[in-house]
N, C-alpha and C positions, 0 to 999 in steps of 0.2 A: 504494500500500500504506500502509496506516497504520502511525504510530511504535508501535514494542514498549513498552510502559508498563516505564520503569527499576523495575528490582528492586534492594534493598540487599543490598551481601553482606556475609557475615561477617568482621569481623574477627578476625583469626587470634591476633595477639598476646589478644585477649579470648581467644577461645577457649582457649586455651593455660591463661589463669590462671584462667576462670572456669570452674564446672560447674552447670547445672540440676538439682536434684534432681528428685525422682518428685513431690514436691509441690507442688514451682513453687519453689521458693528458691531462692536463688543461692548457691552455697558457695564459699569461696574455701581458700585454705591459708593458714597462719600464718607471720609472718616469724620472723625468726633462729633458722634451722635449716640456714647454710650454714657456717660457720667460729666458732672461737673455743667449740666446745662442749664440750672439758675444762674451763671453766670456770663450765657451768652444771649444776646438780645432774641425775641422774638424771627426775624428776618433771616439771620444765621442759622438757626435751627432751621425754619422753612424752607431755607435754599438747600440744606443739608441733607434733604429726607429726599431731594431726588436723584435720580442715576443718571449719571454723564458717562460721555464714551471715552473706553482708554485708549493711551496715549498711541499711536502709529507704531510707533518703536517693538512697543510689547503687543502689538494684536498678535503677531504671527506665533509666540510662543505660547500663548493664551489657545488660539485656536490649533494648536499640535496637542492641547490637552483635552481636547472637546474634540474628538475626530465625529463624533455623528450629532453636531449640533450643525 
């Protein structure tokens, strides 16, 4: 019988923090939104709670960890 061609699997911790958009981007979420937030304004938190897309640099290594997203 011939060997099974290895297939890559996901890494789960990627999974976890990363998300593929519908347009191909990779979105991540933004840090300091776990403690210490009585002492950031309203505005800073609400900017804080949405996901912006990572940087060019790191998509590619991002998406070598997510082979079936």
């Amino acid at each position: 019988m011939p060997k099974p061609i290895a297939r890559s699997k996901t890494r789960k911790a990627v999974a976890k923090r990363f998300k593929i958009s519908s347009r191909g981007k990779v979105m991540r979420s933004q840090a300091g939104r776990r403690h210490l937030l009585s002492a950031k304004n309203a505005k800073r938190k609400r900017q804080g709670s949405k996901t912006v897309g990572v940087h060019a640099t790191d998509t590619a290594r991002v998406k070598a960890n997510l082979p079936f997203a």
